[in-house]
C-alpha positions as CSV (number, residue, x, y, z in Angstrom):
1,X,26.4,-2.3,37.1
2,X,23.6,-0.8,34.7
3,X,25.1,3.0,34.0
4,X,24.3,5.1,31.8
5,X,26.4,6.1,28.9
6,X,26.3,8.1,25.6
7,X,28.6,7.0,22.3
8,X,31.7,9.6,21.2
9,X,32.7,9.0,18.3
10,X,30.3,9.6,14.8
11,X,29.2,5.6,14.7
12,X,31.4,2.9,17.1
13,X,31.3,-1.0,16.1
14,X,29.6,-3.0,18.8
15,X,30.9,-6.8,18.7
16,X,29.4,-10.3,19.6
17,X,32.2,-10.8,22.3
18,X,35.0,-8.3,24.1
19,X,37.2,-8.7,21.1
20,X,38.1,-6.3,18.1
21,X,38.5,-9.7,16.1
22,X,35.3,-11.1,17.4
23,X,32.1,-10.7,15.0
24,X,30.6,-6.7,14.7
25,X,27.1,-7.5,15.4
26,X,26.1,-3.5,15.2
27,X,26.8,-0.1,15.3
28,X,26.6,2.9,17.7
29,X,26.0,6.7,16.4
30,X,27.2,9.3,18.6
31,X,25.2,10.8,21.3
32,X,23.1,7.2,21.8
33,X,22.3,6.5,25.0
34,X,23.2,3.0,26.2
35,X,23.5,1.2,29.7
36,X,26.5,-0.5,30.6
37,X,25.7,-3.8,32.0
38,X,28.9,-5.5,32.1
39,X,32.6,-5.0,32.5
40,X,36.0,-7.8,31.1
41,X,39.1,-5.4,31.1
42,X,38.5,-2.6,28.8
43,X,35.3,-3.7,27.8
44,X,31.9,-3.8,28.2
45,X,28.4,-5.1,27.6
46,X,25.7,-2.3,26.4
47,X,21.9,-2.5,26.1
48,X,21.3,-0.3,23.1
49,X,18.2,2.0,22.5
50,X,16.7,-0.9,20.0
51,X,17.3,-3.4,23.1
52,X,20.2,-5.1,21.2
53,X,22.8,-6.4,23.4
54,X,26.9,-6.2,22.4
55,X,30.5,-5.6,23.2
56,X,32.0,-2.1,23.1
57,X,35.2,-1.0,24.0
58,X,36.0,2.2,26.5
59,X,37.0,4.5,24.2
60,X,34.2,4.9,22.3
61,X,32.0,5.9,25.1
62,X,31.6,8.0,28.3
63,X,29.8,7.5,31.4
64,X,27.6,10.4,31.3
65,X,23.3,10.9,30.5
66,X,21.8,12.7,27.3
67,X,21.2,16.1,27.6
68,X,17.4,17.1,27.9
69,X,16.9,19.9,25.4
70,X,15.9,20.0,21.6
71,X,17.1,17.5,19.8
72,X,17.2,17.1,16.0
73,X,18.0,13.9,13.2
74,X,20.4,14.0,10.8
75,X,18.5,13.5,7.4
76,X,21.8,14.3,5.1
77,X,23.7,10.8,3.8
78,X,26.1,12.6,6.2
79,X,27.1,16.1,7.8
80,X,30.6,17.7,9.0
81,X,30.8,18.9,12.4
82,X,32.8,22.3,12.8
83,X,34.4,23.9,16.0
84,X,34.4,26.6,14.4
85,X,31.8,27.5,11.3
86,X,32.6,26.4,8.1
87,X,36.5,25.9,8.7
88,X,37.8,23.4,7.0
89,X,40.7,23.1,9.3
90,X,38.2,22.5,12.3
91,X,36.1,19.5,11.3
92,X,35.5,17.3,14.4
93,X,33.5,14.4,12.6
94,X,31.5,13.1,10.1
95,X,28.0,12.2,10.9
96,X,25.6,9.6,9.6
97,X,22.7,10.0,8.3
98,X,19.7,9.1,11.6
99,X,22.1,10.3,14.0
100,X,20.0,12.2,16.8
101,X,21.9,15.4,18.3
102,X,21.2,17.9,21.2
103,X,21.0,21.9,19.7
104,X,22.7,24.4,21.5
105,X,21.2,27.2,19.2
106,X,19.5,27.4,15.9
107,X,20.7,30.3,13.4
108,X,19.3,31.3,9.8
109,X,21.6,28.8,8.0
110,X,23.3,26.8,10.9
111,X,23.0,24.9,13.9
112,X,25.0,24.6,17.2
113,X,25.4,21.5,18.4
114,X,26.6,19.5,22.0
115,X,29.5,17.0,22.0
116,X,29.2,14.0,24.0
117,X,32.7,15.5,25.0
118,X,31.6,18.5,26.5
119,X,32.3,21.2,23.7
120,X,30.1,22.4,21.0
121,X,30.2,22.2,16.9
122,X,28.6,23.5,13.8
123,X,26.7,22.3,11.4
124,X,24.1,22.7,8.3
125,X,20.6,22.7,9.1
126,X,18.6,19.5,8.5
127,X,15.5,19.1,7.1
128,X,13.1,16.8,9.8
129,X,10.1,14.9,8.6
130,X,7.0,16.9,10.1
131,X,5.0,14.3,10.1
132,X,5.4,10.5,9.3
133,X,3.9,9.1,6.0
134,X,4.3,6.5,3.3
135,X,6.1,9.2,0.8
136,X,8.6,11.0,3.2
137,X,9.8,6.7,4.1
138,X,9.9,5.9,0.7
139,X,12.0,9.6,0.0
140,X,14.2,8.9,2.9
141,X,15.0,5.4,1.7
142,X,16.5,6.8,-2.0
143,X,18.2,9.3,-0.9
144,X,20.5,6.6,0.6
145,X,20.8,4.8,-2.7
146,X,24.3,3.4,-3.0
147,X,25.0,3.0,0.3
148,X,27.4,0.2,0.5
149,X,26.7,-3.1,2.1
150,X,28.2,-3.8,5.5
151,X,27.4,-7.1,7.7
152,X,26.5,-5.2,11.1
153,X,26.3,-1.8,9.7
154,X,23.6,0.6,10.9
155,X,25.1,4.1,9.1
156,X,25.3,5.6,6.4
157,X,28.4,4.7,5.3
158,X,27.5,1.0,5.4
159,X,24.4,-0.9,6.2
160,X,22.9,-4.2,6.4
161,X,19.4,-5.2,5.3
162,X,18.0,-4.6,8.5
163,X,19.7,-1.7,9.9
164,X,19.0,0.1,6.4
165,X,15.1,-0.4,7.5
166,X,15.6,0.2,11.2
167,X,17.5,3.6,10.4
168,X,15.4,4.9,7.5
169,X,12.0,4.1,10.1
170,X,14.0,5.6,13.0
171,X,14.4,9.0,11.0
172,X,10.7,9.2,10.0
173,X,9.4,8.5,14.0
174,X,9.2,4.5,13.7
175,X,11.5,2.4,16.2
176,X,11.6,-1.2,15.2
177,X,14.2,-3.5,16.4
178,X,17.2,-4.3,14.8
179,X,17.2,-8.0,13.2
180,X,14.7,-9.1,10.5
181,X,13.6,-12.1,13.1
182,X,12.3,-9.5,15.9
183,X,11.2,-6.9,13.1
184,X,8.5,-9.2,11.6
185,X,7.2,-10.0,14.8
186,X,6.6,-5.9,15.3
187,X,3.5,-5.2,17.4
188,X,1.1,-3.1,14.9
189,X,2.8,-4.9,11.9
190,X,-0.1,-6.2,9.6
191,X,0.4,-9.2,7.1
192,X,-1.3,-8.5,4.1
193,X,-1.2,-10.3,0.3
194,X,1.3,-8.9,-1.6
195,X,-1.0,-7.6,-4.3
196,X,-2.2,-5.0,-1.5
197,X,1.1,-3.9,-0.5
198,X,1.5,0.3,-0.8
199,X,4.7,1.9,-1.3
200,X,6.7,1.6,2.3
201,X,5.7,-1.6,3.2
202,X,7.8,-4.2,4.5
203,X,8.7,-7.2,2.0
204,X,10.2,-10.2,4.2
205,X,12.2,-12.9,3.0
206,X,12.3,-16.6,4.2
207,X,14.6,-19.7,3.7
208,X,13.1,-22.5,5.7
209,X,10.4,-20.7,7.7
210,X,13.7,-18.7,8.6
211,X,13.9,-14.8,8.3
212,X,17.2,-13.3,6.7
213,X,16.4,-10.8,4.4
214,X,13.9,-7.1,4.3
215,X,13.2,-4.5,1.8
216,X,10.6,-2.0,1.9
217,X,7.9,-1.9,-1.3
218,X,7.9,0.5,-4.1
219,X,5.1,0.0,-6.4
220,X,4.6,-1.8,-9.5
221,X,6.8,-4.8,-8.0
222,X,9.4,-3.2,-7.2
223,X,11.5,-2.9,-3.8
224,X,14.6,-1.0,-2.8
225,X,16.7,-3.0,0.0
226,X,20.7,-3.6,1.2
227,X,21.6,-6.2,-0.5
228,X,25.6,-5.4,-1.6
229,X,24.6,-1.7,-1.5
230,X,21.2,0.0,-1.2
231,X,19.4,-0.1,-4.5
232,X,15.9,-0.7,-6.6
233,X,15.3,-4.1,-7.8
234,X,11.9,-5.9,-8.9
235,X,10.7,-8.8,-7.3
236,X,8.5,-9.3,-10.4
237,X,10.1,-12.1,-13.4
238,X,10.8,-10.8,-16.5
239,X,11.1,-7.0,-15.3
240,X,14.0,-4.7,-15.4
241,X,16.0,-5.1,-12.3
242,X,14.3,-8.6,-11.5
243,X,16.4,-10.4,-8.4
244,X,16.7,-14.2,-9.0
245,X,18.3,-14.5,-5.6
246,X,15.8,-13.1,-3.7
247,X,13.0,-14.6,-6.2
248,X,14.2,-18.9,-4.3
249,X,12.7,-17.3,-1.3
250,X,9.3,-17.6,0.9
251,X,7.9,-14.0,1.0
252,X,5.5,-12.3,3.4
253,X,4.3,-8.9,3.1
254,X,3.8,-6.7,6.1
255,X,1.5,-3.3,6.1
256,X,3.2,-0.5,8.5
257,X,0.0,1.2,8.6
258,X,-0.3,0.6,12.4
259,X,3.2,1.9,12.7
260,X,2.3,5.2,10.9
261,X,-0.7,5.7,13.2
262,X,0.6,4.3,16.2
């Protein structure tokens, strides 16, 4: 089969079989492009942008390709779409924070915007990262402080550990796949001693030579991670904020410094 297709709605669960009961493995935001590869009833298999494989059901996609003009990221926790500016009574949806959308026009204090369904909407201007550096990851990564945890989640109104790292990268021009098992294994990733982390480094966490958890480094010990919601804990005994959950596990320390120049 192998069509192309872009996601509708503002983020769409993708699941481990063709099931709503059946395991959400990920998420979709709108406008990502993904190729069908497989068809059971109303579902189908997708190839996502990160090469993750999953189940997604008809309605929240549509056979069509991305559109080939300026596109920008959505660096707010989240943004209202308008039909019509500023109305209230015309909100379309709420976007996620990393959600990548085509402009129709750019104005002063507003942008226009393509829907995957053909129309356009409204919305605030976003602030884009110019360039990509250790300080614009490590803002991008509090200002989603809070953020409840969610098994599967890759927005920003639920993540898990690994989609909270994926995201936050993806928005400051780093694509890294989606599970911790594939992420340490990232070409241009550097392991490095702990002691010589810098803030924005990747912290991963082991059980039985077995990856399951990742944070990015702040300094002075600390990390800030998904674990139950996004938030700032220290890896460091005796510290404010010190995790003695994550504290039974092996940990390896990764340097994104290829990523950044890559």
């Amino acid at each position: 089969m192998n069509r192309q297709a872009v996601i509708l709605p503002a983020v769409a669960p993708v699941h481990k079989e063709p099931s709503f009961i059946s395991e959400m493995i990920s998420q979709a935001l709108m406008w990502e492009s993904v190729k069908i590869q497989e068809a059971y009833e109303n579902w189908y298999q997708i190839k996502m942008e990160d090469g993750y494989d999953g189940w997604i059901h008809s309605f929240y996609f549509e056979f069509r390709k991305s559109i080939k003009v300026e596109h920008i990221f959505v660096t707010d926790r989240s943004v209202p779409i308008f039909y019509e500016k500023d109305q209230l009574s015309s909100v379309v949806a709420l976007l996620s924070y990393g959600t990548y959308l085509p402009i129709a026009e750019r104005a002063d204090d507003y942008l226009k915007i393509y829907l995957p369904d053909g129309k356009t909407g409204y919305m605030k201007l976003q602030k884009q990262v110019a360039q990509t550096s250790r300080e614009i990851i490590i803002e991008l990564a509090t200002s989603l402080l809070a953020v409840p945890y969610l098994w599967g989640g890759k927005s920003s109104f639920g993540y898990d550990c690994s989609g909270f790292v994926q995201m936050v990268l993806k928005t400051a021009g780093i694509r890294i796949p989606r599970d911790t098992s594939l992420q340490i294994k990232t070409k241009d990733l550097k392991k490095i001693h702990i002691d010589e982390a810098e803030p924005g480094d990747l912290l991963f966490f082991l059980e039985k030579n077995r990856t399951n958890h990742v944070a990015f480094l702040l300094d002075e010990g600390k990390i800030i991670h998904c674990s139950g919601q996004v938030k700032i804990e220290s890896i460091i005994e005796g510290e404010s904020g010190f995790s003695k959950q994550l504290n039974q596990y092996d940990k390896i320390a990764m340097s994104i410094d290829g990523l950044i120049l890559s």
